[in-house]
N, C-alpha and C positions, 0 to 999 in steps of 0.2 A: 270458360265464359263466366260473366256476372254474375248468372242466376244459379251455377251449380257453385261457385263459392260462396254464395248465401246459402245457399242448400245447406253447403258442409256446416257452414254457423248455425245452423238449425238443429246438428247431430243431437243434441244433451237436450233440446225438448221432445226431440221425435221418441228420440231412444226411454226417455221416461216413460212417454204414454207408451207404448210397444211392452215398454215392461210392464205395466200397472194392467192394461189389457191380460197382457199374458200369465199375469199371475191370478187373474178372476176371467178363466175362459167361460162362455157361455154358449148353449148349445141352439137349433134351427130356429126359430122364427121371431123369439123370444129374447133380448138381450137387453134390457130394461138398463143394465149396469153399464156395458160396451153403448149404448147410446147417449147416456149421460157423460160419458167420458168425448164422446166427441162433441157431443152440442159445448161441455164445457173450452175443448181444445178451440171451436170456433165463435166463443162468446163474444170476443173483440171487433171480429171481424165483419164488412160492408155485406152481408150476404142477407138473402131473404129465404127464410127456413122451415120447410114444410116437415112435420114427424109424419111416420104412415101410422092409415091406420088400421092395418090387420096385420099388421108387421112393427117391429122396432124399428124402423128405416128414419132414415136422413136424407130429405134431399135439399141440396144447399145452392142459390141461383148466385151467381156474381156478375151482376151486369157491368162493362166496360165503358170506358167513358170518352175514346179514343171518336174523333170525328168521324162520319161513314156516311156515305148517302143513304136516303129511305129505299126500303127496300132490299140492301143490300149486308144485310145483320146478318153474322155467324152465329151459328150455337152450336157448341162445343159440348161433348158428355163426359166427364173421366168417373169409372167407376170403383170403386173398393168393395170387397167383402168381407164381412165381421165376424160371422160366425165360426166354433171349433169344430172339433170334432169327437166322438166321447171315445177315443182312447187315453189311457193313462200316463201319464210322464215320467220317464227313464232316466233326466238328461243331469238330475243333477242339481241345475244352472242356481243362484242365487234370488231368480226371481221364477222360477218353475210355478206350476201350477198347485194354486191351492184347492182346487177343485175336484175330488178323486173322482178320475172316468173323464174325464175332459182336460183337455190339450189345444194351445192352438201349434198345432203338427202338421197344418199345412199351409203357415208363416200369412194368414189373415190379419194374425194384428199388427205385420209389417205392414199390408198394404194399407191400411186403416188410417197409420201414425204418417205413411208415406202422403197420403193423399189429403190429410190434414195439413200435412207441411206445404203440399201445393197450393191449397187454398190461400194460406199467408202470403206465399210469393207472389198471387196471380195477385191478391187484395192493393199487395203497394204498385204493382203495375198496371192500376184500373185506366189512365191515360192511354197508355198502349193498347190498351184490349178494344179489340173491333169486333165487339161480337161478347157472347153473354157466356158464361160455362156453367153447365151442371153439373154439381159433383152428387153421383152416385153411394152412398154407404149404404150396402146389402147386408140384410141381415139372411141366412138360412139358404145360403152356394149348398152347402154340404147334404144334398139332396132331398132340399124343403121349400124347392123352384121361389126362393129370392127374389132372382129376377123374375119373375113371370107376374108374382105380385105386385113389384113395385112400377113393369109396365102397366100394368090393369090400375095404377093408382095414379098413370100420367106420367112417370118421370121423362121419357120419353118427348112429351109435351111441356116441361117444366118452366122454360122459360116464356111461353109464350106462344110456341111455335115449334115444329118438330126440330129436334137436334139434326144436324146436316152431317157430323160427325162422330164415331165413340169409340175411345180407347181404352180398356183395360191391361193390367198386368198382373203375373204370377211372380213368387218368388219358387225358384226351387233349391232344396238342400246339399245336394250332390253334381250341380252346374257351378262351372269355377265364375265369378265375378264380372260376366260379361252381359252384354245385352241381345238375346237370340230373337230371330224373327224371320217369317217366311210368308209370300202370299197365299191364297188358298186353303186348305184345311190345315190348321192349326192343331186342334184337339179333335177327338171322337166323341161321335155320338155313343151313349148310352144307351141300355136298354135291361130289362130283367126279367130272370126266368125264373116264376114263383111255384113250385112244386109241392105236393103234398101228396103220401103212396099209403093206400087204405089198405091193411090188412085185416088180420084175425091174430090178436093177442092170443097168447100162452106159457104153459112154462118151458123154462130155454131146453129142460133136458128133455123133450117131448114135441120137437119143431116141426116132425109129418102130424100132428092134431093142431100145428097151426096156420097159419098164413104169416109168414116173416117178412114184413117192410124192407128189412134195413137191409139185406142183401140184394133186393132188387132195387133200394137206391144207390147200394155201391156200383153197384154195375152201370145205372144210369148216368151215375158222376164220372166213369169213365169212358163211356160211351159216348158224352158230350164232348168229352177234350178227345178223341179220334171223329169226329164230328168234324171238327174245326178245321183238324190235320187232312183230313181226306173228302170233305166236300167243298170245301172252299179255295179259291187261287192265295195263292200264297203272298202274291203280290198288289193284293188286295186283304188288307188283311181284316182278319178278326180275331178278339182276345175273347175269351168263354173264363171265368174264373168262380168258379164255387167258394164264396166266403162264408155261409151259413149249413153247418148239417145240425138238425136235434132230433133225436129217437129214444125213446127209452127213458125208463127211471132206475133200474136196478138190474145186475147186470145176469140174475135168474131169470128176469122175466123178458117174453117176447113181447114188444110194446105192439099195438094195434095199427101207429100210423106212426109215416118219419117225414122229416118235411128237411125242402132246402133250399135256397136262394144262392143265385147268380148273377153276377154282372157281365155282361155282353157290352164289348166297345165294338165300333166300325166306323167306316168314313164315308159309306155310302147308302140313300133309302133302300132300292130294292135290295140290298145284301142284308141289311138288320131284316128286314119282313123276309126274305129266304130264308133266316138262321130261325127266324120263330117258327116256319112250317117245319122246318127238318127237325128241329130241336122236338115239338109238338110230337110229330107222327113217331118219332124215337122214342121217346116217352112211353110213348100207348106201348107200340110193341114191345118194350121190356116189360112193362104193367102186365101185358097178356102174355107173356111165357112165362110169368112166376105166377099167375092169377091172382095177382092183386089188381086193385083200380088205384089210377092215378088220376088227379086235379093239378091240372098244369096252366099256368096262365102266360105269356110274351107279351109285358109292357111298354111300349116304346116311351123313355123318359126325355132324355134330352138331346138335340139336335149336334152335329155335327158343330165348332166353331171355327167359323171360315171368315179369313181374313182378305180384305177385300184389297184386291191387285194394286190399284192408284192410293189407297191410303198408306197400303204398306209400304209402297214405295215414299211416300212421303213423313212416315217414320221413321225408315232407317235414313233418311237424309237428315233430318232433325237429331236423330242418334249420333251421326258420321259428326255433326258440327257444334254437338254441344259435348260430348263424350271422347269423340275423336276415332279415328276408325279401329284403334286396336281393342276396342271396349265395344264391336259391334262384329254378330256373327250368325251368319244367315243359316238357319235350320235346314240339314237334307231331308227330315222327315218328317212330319208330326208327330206328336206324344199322342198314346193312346188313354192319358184320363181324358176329362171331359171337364165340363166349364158351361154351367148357366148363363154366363155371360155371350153366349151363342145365341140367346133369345132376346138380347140387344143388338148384335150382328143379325141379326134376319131381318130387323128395321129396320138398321143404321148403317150405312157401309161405316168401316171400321175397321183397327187392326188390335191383336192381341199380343203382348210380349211378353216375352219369358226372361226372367231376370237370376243370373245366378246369386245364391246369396250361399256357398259353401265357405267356411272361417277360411282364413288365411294360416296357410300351413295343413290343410286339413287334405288327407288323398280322398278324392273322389270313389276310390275303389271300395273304399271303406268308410264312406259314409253314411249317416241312415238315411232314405229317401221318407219325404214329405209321408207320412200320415203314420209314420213309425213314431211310439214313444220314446225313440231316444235320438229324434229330428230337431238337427240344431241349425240355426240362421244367424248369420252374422248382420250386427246392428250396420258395422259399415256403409251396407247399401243401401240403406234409407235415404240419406240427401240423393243418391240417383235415380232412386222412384221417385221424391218428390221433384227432383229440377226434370227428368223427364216428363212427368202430369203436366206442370205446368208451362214447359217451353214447348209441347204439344196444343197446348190450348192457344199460348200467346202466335202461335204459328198458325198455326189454322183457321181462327179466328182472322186472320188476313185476308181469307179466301174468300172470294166471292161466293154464296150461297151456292149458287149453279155447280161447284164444283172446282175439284183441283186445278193448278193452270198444268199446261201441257209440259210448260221448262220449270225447272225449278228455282231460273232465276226472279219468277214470280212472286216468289213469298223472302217476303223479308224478316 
């Protein structure tokens, strides 16, 4: 179609800013640098431009110029996120990160330079557009709730009126080149288990005159992961992952306290609040057969993202006709990260898509997935984020407010 061979003519702007992004990655809520790169990527452009303000956000209005009776105005949301992540870079590449401890490793400044490129297409297509689009650029996904502020600051309401629809997308490193999607739960919710286990310092050669932390928090890190195995349905699942242990300064002494943090994924409320009680009352009773005390907290961070039935179906139709259908592929499961962008789906019905961005030639088995420093994305799939952004916006913005039509030979 028209608008994904504009896309492709797009490749050598997108891919500049993708790289200029990625070689000054920037980390949560803060992106001072990554926000002046897109206000500049959309200086030319019909849009009306709000920065945040407890945030480096971008929201960009493009109202459409297409005739429509009163009353019956679409508003369209496509969102990006900007932010990295502060691991280090592995990869090599020519335009790698000058930033040591920061990376964008989980292909943000693809969706960034993608959703920038939509803008331009939707801009010369203002005629066409029956209905107004918000474009979204979040700044601090990487667990510094982005979204939640940039609702709390209206985007949601940005044109005027609440968006009727909202799309985002993922890149991922190790999905081959296609466009994945499913209705329903898309991503897991989040949640975190903040621990900390009091003992009694002392010296290591001398461990009955002390209280030893760290072996009653080995036990409790393996205690969690048979937790998961043996109280929960399998077929509902839950992921428990210990990313953070720190004990100790030296390795004579028995330190006082050890602390340690987990991520907990699930796809359902009462299953995250069961895994806090059980996690909880586990805790204590390992605390109280070593007698130590433990400080344990179960934070619920972020919602389930759930992709909503009739919009999904009206992506992957959009996908099927501007892509073609062997570039489209329906998820049997959902992924277990998770996705702020869940807290725009809880407003907006909406669908999420996952877009492979693995190099060409590259085995999947042996790739590094998203948040590894040595997670590589091929620039390739930029025109297809951006001609998807925006042949979702110029489609939906079709719609009558009220809603999708029943056939799909409604939308033109």
């Amino acid at each position: 179609m028209k608008i994904l061979r504009e896309a492709q003519a797009l490749l050598g702007e997108l891919t500049n800013l993708r790289h200029r992004l990625h070689a000054h990655p920037e980390l949560g809520l803060d992106l001072p640098r990554t926000q002046a790169a897109v206000l500049e990527a959309l200086d030319d452009l019909p849009l009306e431009i709000t920065p945040g303000k407890n945030a480096t956000s971008v929201t960009a209005v493009l109202r459409g110029h297409a005739p429509i009776a009163a009353g019956e105005r679409t508003t369209v949301l496509l969102r990006a996120d900007m932010d990295a992540v502060p691991v280090s870079e592995e990869t090599g590449l020519p335009f790698r990160s000058r930033v040591e401890g920061a990376m964008h490793a989980c292909g943000h400044d693809l969706h960034t330079a993608m959703l920038a490129g939509a803008a331009r297409l939707l801009a010369t297509r203002r005629d066409r557009l029956r209905g107004d689009v918000v474009l979204m650029f979040q700044p601090g996904e990487e667990g510094w709730e982005g979204a939640r502020t940039m609702i709390e600051e209206g985007v949601l309401d940005a044109s005027g009126r609440r968006a009727d629809a909202a799309y985002g997308l993922h890149v991922f490193s190790t999905l081959p080149q296609r466009l994945f999607t499913r209705p329903g739960p898309m991503l897991a919710a989040s949640s975190a288990l903040l621990v900390t286990v009091h003992g009694a310092g002392g010296h290591a050669s001398a461990p009955h005159l002390a209280r030893d932390p760290v072996p009653a928090t080995a036990e409790m890190i393996s205690a969690l992961q048979t937790m998961v195995t043996r109280r929960f349905d399998a077929f509902d699942p839950v992921v428990l992952t210990v990313g953070m242990v720190h004990a100790g300064t030296r390795r004579n002494v028995i330190p006082a306290t050890a602390t340690f943090e987990a991520t907990i994924r699930t796809f359902g409320d009462s299953v995250a609040d069961r895994v806090g009680e059980e996690a909880l009352r586990l805790l204590q009773g390992i605390a109280d057969a070593h007698g130590v005390r433990v400080d344990a907290r179960f934070v619920r961070e972020r919602p389930a993202t759930v992709n909503d039935a009739a919009e999904t179906a009206f992506a992957e139709r959009t996908i099927r006709d501007v892509f073609g259908a062997d570039l489209h592929e329906p998820l049997p499961r959902p992924f277990t990260g998770a996705e702020d962008f869940s807290r725009v789906l809880a407003e907006v019905p909406g669908s999420f898509v996952a877009l492979g961005a693995l190099p060409a030639g590259a085995d999947p088995r042996d790739a590094a997935y998203n948040h590894s420093g040595h997670a590589v994305f091929d620039d390739a799939v930029l025109p297809l984020g951006a001609a998807l952004y925006a042949e979702l916006a110029l489609r939906r913005t079709a719609v009558r407010p009220s809603g999708l039509p029943e056939t799909p030979g409604e939308v033109q």
